[in-house]
N, C-alpha and C positions, 0 to 999 in steps of 0.2 A: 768367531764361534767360541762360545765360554770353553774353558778348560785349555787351552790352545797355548803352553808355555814351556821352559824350556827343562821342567821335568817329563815332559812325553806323555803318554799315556801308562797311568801304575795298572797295568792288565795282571787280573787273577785267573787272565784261563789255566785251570789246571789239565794235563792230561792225564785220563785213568786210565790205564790200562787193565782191565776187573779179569785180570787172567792168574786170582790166585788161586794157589794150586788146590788139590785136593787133597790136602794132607791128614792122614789116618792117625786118630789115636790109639790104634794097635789092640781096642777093648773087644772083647768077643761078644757075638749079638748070642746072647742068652738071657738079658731082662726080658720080664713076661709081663704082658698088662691085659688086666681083666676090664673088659668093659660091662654097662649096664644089660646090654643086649645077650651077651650072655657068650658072646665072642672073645678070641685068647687072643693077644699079636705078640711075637715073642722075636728081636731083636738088640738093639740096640740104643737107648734113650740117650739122646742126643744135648735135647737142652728142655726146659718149661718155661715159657716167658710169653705174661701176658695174655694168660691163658690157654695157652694153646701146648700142647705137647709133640717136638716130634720124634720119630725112631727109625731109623736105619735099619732096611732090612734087608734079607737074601732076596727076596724074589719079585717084593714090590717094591725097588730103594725106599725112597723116604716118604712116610705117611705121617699127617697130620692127627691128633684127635683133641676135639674140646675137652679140656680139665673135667669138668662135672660128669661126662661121662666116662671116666675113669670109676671102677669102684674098685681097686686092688692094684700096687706095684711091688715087684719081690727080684730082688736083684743083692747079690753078693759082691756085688763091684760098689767103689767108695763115692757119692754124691755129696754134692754139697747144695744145700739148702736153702734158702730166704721164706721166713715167712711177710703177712701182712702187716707185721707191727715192727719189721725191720730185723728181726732179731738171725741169728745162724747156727746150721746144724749142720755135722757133718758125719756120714759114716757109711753104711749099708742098710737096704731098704727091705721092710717087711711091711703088713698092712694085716689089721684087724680088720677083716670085714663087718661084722656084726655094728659097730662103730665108726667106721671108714677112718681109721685112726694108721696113720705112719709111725712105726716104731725104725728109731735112727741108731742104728748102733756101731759106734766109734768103736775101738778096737782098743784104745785106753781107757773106756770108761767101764765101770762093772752094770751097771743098767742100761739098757737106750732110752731115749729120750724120746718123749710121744706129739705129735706134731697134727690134729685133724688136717685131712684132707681139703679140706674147704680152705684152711687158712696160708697153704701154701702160694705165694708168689712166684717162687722161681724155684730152679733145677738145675743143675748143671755138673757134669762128669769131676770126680775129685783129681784126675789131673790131666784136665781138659787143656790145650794145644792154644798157643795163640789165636790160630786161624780159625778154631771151630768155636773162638767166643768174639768173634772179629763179623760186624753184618752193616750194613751201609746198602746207599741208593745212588744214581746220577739219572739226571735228567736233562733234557734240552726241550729247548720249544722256541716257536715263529708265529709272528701276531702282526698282520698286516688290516690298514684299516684304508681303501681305497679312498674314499672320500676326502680324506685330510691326509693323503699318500703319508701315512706316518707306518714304520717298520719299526718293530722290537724283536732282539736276537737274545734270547736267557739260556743259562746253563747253571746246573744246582750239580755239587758234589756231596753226598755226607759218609763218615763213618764213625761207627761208635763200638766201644769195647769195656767189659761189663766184668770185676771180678768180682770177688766176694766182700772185698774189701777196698774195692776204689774201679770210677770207672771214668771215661772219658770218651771227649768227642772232635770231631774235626770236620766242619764243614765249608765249602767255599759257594756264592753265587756269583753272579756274573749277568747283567742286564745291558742294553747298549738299545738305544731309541733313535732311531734316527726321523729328526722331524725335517719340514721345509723350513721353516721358519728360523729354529733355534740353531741347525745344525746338530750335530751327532753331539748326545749328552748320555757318558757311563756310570750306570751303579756296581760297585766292583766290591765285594767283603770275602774276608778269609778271619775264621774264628778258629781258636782251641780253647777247649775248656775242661776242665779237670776236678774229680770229685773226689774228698776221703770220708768213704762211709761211716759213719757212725751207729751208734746204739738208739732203737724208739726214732726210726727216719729220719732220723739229721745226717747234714753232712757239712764239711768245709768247701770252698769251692776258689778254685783261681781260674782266671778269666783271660785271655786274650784276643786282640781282633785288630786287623789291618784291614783299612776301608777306604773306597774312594768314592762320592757320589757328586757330578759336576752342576744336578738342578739345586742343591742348597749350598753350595760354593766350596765344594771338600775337595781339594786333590788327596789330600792322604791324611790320615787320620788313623795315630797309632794309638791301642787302649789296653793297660794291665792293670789288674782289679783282681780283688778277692775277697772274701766274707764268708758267712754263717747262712748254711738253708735249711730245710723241713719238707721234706712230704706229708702232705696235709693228708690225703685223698691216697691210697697206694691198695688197686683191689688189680683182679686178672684182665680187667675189659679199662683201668683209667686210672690217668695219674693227674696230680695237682700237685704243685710242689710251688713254693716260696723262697725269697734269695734278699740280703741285705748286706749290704758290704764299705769299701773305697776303691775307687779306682785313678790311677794317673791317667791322664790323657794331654798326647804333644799332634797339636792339627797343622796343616798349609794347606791355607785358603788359596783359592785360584787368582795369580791376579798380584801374587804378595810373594817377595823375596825370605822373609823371617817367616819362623815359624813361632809359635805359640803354648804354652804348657798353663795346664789346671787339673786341680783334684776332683774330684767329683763324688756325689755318693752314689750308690747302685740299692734299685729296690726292683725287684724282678719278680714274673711268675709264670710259672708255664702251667697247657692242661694239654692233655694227650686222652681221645676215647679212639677205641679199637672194637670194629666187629667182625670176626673171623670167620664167619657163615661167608659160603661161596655166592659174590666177591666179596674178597676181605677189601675191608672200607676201614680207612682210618682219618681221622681232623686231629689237627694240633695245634696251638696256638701258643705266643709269648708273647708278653709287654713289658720293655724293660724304659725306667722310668733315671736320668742322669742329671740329679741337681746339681746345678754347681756349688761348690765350695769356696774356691777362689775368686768365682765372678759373680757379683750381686746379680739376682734376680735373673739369671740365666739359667733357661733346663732344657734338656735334649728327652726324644722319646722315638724308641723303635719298638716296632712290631710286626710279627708275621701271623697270617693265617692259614693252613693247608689243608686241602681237602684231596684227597687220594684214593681212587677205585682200580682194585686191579682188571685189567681187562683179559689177559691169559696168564699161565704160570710166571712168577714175579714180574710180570709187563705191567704198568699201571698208567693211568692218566692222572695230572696234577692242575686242581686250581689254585692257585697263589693268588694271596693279597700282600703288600706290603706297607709298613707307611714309615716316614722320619720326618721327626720336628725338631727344629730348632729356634726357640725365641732368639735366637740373636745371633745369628751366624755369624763368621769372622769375616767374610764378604758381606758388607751394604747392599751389592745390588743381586743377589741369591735370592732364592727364593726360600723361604724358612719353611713350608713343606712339600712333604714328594710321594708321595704314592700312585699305587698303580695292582694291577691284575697281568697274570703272568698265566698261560697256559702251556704243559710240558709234557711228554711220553718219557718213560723212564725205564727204569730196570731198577729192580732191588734182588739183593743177598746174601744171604745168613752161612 
């Protein structure tokens, strides 16, 4: 049975325990928000991201409202801003309705600064808690196909954390297929990845990921990379974002005592669309593209596909596609590529 050596099986189950606390950021629910309809909701404004606005309140906790039907926010507590061209504001909030314009007023500055309502991206408390800018998902899922008694066991981890000024992410999967024929073959990845935001959508990016996939002959497969990106696309319902870089990479193929080191270049992109109307339905995808540098005419390519419905409050269903090529694996008898469909129930939360 491939993979079968005397490094063991490199297993990324992670356990989460999603029992973080509820920790308060001590802010008083007195932001007031006007809506179109002509209704007042007067709490606690939580966070904006993505369109969607939520707030904290006495008597209904936490309610959602889509952005556009906002026409007024008035809050004397300090916010901080993003808009759609990247840029940042920070202060206290007031709103021109005639105009539907945010007037931002810093406490060092002698004017505020005017921000339309349309062009806001993001929200968030000015000294917002680790935890309440901390949101992430996990999932599992079982795919049996009688006919060719073949089982598949998956498990997804993610979390990500969003400042005004740098954000990051951690997520781990975990695949295992057990076929008749081949015997049990693992896809195993654990990623960090890390961003400094910039001015006009850009950002710097560094990269990490420890991977093990037995159908293209990877026991483990270490990668640190960094580079230059851009948000192409950055509106409340979708993002598009671009990535160019280098990365080192040191791999042990299955099968091989030594291990192996090469540079590689990174050309990356992801797109993310969101729709928040009940179910919130979101797709995501990335394709990252690993020329070699050090090895003639060898290149690697990963990609994911996600399609996500929630089915009750943060409960959701997940279809997964995955795929990984490799022109020229460091095993002969591997197979250079691997993909596959994943189905999972999950939990997500912010």
């Amino acid at each position: 049975m491939r993979g079968r050596n005397r490094r063991g099986h490199l297993r990324l189950w992670l356990t989460l325990a999603v029992m973080l606390p509820a920790v308060a950021c001590g802010r008083e629910k007195v932001d007031v928000i006007h809506l179109l309809n002509g209704d007042r909701v007067t709490g606690e404004i939580i966070a904006l991201e993505y369109g969607q606005l939520s707030i904290g309140t006495d008597s209904m906790s936490t309610v959602t409202i889509e952005w556009p039907d906002v026409v007024a926010v008035e809050s004397n507590q300090s916010f901080i801003l993003e808009d759609l061209a990247g840029g940042h504001y920070y202060g206290t909030l007031s709103t021109d309705r005639a105009t539907r314009t945010l007037a931002i007023l810093d406490q060092g500055a002698s004017e505020p600064g005017q921000l339309e309502m349309v062009q806001v991206a993001r929200i968030s408390p000015g000294e917002a808690t680790f935890f309440s800018r901390l949101q992430g998902s996990f999932s599992v899922g079982f795919d049996y196909t009688k006919s060719s008694d073949i089982t598949t066991i998956s498990g997804s981890m993610d979390l990500s954390y969003r400042a005004p000024t740098f954000a990051w992410s951690l997520g781990a999967d975990v695949n295992s297929t057990k076929d008749p024929v081949q015997g049990t073959l693992d896809r195993d990845t654990l990623t960090y990845n890390y961003q400094w935001l910039r001015e006009h959508k850009r950002f710097w990016a560094g990269l990490s990921s420890l991977e093990r996939n037995e159908e293209t002959g990877i026991d483990a497969r270490l990668t640190l990379g960094g580079g230059f990106g851009q948000y192409f696309i950055q509106t409340p319902r979708s993002e598009v974002s671009g990535f160019i870089g280098l990365a080192y990479t040191k791999e042990w193929s299955t099968g091989v005592e030594s291990s192996q080191e090469s540079i590689e270049g990174l050309l990356g992109a992801s797109w993310r669309i969101f729709k928040f109307n009940t179910p919130k339905v979101s797709l995501s995808a990335s394709l990252v593209l690993y020329p070699s540098i050090t090895e003639s005419g060898r290149y690697r390519t990963s990609g994911n596909l996600s399609l996500r419905r929630e089915i009750i409050s943060d409960f959701y269903l997940d279809l997964s596609l995955y795929q990984s090529y490799d022109s020229d694996p460091p095993d002969e008898t591997a197979e250079k590529d691997d993909y596959g469909v994943t189905t999972s129930l999950g939990y997500s939360f912010h």
